[in-house]
C-alpha distance (Angstrom), angle and dihedral (degrees) to the residues before:
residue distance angle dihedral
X1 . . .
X2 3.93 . .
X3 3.75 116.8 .
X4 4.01 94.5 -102.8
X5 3.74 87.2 56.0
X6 3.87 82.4 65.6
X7 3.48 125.7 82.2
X8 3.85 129.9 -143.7
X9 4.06 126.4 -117.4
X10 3.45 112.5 -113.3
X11 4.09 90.2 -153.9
X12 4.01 131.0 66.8
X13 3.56 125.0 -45.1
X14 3.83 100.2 -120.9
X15 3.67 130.8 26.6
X16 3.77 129.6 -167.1
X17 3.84 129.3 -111.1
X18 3.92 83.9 -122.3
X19 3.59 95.9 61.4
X20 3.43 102.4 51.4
X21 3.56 86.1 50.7
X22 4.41 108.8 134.5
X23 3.65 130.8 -176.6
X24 3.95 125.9 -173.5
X25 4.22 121.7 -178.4
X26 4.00 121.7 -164.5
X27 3.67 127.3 169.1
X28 3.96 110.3 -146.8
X29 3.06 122.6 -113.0
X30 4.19 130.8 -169.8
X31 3.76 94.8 -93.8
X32 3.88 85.1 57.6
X33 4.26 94.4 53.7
X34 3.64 132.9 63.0
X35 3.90 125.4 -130.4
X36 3.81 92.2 -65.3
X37 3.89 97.8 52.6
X38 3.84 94.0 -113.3
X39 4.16 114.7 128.2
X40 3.82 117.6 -96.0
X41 3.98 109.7 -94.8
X42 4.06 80.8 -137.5
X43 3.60 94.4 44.3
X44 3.96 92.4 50.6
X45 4.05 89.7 46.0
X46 3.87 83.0 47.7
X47 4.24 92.6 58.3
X48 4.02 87.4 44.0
X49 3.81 94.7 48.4
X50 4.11 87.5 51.2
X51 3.69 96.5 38.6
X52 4.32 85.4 49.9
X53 3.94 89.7 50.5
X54 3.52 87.5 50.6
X55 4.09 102.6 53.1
X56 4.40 82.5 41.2
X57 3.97 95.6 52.2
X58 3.74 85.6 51.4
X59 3.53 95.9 53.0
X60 4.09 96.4 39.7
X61 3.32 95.3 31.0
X62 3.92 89.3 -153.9
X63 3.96 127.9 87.5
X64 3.48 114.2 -63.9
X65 3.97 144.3 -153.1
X66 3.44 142.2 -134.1
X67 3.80 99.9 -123.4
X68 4.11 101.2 166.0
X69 3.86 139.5 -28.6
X70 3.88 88.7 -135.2
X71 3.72 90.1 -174.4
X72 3.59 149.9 11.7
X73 3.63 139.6 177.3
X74 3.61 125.2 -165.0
X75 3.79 103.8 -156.8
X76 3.84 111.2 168.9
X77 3.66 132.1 -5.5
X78 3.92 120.9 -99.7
X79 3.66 124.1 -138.6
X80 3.84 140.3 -137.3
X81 3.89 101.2 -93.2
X82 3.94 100.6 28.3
X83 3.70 120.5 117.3
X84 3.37 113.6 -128.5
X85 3.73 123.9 -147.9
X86 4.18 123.5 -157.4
X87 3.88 118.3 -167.6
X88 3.72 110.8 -177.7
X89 4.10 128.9 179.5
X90 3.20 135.3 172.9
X91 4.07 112.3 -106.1
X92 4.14 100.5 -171.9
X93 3.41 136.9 -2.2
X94 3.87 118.5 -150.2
X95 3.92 127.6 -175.3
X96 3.89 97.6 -65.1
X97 3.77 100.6 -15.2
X98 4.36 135.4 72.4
X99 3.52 133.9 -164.6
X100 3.82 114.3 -145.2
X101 3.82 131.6 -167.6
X102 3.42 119.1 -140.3
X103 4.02 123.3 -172.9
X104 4.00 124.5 -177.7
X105 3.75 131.1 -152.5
X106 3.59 128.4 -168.3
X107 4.07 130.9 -153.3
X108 3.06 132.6 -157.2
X109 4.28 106.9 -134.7
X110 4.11 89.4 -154.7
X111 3.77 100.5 40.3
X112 4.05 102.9 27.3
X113 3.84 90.0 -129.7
X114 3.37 115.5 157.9
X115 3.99 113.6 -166.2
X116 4.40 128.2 172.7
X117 4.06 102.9 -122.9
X118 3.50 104.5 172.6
X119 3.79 143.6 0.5
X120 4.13 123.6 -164.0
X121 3.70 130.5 -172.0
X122 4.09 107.9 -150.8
X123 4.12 137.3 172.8
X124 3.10 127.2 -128.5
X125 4.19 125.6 -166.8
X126 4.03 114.0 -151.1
X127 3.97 110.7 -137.1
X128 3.35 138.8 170.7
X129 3.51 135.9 -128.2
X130 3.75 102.0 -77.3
X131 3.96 87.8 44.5
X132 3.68 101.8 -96.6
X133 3.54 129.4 143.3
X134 3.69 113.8 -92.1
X135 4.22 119.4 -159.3
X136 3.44 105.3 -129.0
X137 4.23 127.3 -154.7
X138 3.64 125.9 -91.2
X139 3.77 121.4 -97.2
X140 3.62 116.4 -124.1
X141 3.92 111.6 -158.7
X142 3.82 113.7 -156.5
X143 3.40 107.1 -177.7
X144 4.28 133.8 58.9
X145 3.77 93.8 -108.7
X146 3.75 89.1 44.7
X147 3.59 95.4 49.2
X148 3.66 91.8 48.2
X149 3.72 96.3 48.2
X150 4.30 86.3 48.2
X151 4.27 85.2 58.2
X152 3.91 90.1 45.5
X153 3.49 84.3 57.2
X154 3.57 97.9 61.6
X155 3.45 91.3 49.8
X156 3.41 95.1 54.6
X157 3.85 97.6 51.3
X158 4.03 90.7 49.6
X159 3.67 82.6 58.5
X160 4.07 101.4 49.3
X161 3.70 81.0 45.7
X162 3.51 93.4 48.6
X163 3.69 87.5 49.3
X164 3.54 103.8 48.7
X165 3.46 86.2 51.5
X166 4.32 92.0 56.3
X167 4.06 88.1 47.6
X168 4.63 95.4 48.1
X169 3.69 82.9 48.9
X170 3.85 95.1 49.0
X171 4.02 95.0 46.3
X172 4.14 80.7 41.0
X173 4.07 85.7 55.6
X174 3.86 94.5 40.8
X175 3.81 90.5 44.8
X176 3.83 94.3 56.4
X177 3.77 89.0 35.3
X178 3.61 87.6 63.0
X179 4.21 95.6 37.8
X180 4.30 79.1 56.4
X181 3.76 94.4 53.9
X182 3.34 92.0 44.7
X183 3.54 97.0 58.3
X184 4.07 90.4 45.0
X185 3.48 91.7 61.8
């Protein structure tokens, strides 16, 4: 998308980690479980995407996307009963796009045990009412942990981008594969 396609924030140009800062609590209920009591994988990816959009619409302050759930890790089931707890941020912001971390807790309402069961890295893509792309501030992390999740980041994008690189030129190779074979028979 050319740069006149994209349009300009009307809001600062940086934004701290802190203020995108986004927390969501649900307890778990039966229609959330399968048959052995354990949360739906779906249902958990559900609360993270939400919890994400949150944390990214606070930092944009415009509509955003779900672009990719880059990663997720499924640590430890969580029961019917528990409360689960989301806390989302966003990590880096780049021209129209974020990448947000998102970790999960669950407790246990009889016991009080509080346990991490999953963490998730998503991007969002800020856009504004008619669907186009919106740039989007700069984060400014403050702290060691926040600076060191901001570098991850980076990392992480270089290797989607490095990825969706691998997979255009492997449907490019199968296409013309299959052009070849055509012409051969």
């Amino acid at each position: 998308m050319s740069s006149d396609q994209i349009s300009k924030p009307a809001s600062p140009s940086a934004r701290t980690v802190a203020s995108t800062q986004s927390e969501m609590t649900e307890l778990i209920l039966p229609n959330d479980t399968n048959i052995l009591g354990s949360l739906l994988g779906g249902r958990l990816m559900h609360f993270i995407d939400l919890t994400g959009a949150m944390a990214a619409y606070r930092h944009s302050r415009t509509h955003v996307v779900t672009a990719a759930m880059d990663h997720i890790d499924f640590i430890r089931p969580v029961r019917l009963g528990d409360l689960l707890t989301l806390k989302s941020s966003v990590n880096r912001a780049f021209s129209t796009s974020m990448e947000v971390g998102v970790k999960v807790w669950a407790e246990n309402t009889r016991t009080a045990e509080v346990a991490h069961v999953a963490s998730a890295y998503l991007v969002f893509v800020a856009i504004d009412g008619e669907g186009r792309l919106v740039q989007v501030p700069e984060v400014l992390p403050e702290t060691p942990e926040e600076v060191s999740r901001f570098e991850g980041a980076l990392r992480r994008r270089e290797h989607r981008q490095g990825e969706a690189a691998r997979r255009k030129q492997a449907k490019l190779d199968t296409t013309l594969q299959e052009g070849l074979a055509d012409t051969q028979s």
